[in-house]
C-alpha positions as CSV (number, residue, x, y, z in Angstrom):
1,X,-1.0,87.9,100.1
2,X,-0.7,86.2,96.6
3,X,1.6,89.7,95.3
4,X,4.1,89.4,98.3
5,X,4.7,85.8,97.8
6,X,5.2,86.0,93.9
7,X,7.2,89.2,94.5
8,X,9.2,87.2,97.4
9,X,9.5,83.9,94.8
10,X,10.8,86.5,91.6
11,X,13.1,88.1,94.1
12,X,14.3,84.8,95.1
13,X,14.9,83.8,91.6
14,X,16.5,86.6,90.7
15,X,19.0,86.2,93.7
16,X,20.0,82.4,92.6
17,X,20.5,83.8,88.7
18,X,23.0,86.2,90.1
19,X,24.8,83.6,91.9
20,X,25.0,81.4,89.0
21,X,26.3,84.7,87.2
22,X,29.3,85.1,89.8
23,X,30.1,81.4,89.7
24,X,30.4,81.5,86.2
25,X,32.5,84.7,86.1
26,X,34.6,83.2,89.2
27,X,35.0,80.1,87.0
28,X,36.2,82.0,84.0
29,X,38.7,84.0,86.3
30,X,40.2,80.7,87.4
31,X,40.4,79.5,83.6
32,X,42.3,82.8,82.9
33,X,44.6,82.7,86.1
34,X,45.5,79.4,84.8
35,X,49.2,78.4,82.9
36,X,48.8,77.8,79.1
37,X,49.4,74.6,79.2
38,X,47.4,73.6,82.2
39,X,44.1,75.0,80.8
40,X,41.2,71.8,79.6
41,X,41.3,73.0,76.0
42,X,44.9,73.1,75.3
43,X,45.4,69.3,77.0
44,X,42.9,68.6,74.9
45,X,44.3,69.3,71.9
46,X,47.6,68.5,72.8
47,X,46.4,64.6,74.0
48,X,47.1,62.9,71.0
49,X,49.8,64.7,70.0
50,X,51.3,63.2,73.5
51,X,49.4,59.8,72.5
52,X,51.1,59.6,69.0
53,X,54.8,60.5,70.5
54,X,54.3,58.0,73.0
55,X,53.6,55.3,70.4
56,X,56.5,57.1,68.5
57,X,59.1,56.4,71.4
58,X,57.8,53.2,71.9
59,X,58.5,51.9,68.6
60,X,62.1,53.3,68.4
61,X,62.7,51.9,71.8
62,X,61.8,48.1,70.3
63,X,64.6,49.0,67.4
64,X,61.2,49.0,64.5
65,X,62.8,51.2,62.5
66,X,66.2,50.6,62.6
67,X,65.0,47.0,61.7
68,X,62.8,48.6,58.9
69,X,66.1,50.7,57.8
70,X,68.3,47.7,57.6
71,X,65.8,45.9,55.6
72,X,64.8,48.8,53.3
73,X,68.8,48.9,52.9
74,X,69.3,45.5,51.9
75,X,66.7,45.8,49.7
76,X,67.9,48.3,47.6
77,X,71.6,46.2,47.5
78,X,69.7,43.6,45.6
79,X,67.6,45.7,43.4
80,X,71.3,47.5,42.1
81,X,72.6,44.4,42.4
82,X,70.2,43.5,39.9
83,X,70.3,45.9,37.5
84,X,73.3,45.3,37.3
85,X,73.2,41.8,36.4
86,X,70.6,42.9,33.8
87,X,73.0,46.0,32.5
88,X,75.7,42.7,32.2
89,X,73.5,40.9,30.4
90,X,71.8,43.5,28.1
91,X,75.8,44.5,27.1
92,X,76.5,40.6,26.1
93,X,73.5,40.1,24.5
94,X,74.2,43.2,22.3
95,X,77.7,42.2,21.5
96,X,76.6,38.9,21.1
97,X,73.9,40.3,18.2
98,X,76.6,42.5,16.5
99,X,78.8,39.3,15.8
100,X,76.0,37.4,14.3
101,X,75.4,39.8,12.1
102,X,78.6,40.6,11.0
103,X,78.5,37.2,10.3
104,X,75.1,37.2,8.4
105,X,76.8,40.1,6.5
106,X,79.8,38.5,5.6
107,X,78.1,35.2,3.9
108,X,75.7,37.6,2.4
109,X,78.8,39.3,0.6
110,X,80.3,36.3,-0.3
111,X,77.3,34.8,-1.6
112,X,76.7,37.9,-3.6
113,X,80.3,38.0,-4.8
114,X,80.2,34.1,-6.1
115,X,76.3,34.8,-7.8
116,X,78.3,37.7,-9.9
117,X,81.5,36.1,-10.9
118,X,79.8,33.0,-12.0
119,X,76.8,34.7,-13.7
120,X,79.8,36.7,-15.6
121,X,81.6,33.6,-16.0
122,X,78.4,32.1,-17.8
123,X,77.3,34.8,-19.4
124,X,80.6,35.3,-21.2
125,X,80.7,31.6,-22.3
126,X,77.3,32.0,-23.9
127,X,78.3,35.7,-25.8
128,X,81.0,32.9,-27.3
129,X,78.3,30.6,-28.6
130,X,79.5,26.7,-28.5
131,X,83.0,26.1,-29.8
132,X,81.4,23.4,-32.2
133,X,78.5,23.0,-34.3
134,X,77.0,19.7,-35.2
135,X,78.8,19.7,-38.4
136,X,81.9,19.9,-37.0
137,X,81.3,17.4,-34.1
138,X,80.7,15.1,-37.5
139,X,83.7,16.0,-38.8
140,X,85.9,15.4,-36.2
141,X,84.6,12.2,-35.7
142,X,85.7,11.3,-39.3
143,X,89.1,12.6,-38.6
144,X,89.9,11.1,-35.3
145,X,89.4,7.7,-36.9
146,X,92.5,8.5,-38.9
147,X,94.2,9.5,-36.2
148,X,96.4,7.8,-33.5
149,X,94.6,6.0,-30.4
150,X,95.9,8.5,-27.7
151,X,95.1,11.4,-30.2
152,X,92.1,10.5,-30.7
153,X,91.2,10.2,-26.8
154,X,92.2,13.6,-26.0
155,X,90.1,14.8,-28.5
156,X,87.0,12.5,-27.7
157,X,87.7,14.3,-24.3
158,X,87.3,17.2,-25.1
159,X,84.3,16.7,-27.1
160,X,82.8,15.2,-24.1
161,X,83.3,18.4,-21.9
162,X,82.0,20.7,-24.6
163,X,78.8,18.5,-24.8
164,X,78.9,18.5,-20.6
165,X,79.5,22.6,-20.8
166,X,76.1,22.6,-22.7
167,X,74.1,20.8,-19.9
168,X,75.8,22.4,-17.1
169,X,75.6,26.2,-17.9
170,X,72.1,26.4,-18.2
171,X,71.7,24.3,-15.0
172,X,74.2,26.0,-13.3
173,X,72.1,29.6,-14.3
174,X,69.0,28.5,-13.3
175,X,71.0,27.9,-9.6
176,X,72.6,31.1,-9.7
177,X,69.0,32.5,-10.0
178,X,68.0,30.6,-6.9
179,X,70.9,31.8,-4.9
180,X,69.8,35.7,-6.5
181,X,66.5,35.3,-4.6
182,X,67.8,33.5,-1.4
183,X,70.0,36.7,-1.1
184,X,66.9,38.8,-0.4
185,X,65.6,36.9,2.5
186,X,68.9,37.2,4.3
187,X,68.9,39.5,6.8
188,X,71.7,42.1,6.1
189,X,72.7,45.0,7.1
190,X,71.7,48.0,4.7
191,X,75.4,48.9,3.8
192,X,75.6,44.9,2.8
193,X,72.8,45.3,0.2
194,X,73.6,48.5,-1.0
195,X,77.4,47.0,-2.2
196,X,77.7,45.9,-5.9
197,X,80.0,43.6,-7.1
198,X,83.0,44.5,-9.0
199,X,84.2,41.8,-11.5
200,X,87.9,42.3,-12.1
201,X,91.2,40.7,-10.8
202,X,90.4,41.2,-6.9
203,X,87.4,40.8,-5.5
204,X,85.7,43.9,-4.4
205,X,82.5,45.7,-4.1
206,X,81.7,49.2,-4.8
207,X,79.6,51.7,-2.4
208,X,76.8,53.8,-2.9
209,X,79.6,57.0,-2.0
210,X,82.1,56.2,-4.3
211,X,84.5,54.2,-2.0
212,X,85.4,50.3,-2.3
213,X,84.7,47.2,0.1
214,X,87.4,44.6,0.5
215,X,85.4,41.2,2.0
216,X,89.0,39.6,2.4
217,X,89.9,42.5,5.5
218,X,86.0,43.5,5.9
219,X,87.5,47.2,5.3
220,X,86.2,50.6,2.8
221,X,89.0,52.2,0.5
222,X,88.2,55.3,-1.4
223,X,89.9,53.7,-4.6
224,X,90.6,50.8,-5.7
225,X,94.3,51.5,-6.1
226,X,94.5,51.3,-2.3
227,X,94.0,48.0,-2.3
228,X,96.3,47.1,-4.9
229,X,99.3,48.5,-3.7
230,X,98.7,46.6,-0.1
């Protein structure tokens, strides 16, 4: 009795296993006879896709991104507008630089032209020694008693601008020496420095290359004689 009612219960079981089988072939026949785009797993997938071009259209529709476009726009206006300005600016700035130091350059060269004529000019009076020694300043006072009043002036004059010479050149030296070192803390341009001066009947300076700088045009020359035939 207990063998025909577990064979009945297996056989039972075994029925309701292959229902479940034929539902879930049925099923899977259905999922095949389906269109591809109606099956679960594609709508699925496909959901925020839909979701995000949704959102997408929406946006566009409220006018986001033109207003983003039309911002973005303007905003890149004032940025060139900007550098622009600053391009401006830079140019001035730069032009504004090159004429102080042609400036600079210019006082350097004249300051450096004045230092050499008048140390020449010095140093030739003192290869000349004083025109008078003591003895003769003794002398000529003896004579200029015997001499008439308005003779005798002209010469106390001139004795008085000798003796002034004497103080002044070495005065005027130790200046010349001070204006020497004030040259070096001026900043000039490296063709400035590199000009010496020429002492002669126009003032010029020489180049490192051989040619010759004229301060009163601010030009080069390759000779001198170009200058002199202006």
């Amino acid at each position: 009795m207990d063998q025909n009612a577990s064979s009945s219960e297996a056989n039972a079981l075994d029925l309701e296993k292959r229902r479940l089988e034929c539902e879930k072939l049925r099923a899977e026949i259905s999922q095949v006879e389906l269109a591809w785009w109606k099956r679960p797993g594609y709508i699925g997938s496909i959901a925020p896709i839909l979701i995000a071009l949704v959102g997408f259209l929406s946006v566009w529709s409220t006018g986001f991104f033109e207003t983003q476009r039309a911002e973005l726009k303007s905003e890149i206006e004032k940025l060139e507008t900007e550098q622009k300005d600053l391009s401006n600016n830079n140019q001035k700035l730069v032009q504004t630089s090159r004429e102080i130091q042609k400036q600079i350059d210019q006082a350097y060269i004249s300051i450096k032209m004045a230092v050499a004529e008048s140390s020449y000019a010095l140093a030739h009076m003192r290869s000349e020694g004083p025109a008078l020694t003591d003895a003769d300043h003794a002398r000529v006072e003896m004579v200029l008693k015997e001499m008439p009043a308005d003779v005798s002036e002209l010469v106390q004059g001139l004795l008085s601008k000798e003796k002034l010479a004497e103080v002044i050149v070495p005065i005027t030296e130790k200046e010349l020496q001070g204006l020497d070192k004030m040259l070096q803390s001026i900043p000039a341009s490296e063709w400035a420095t590199e000009l010496q001066p020429m002492i002669g009947p126009i003032p010029v300076l020489s180049a490192p290359d051989g040619r010759v700088y004229n301060p009163a045009d601010g030009n080069f020359y390759e000779r001198l004689e170009d200058i002199e035939n202006q």
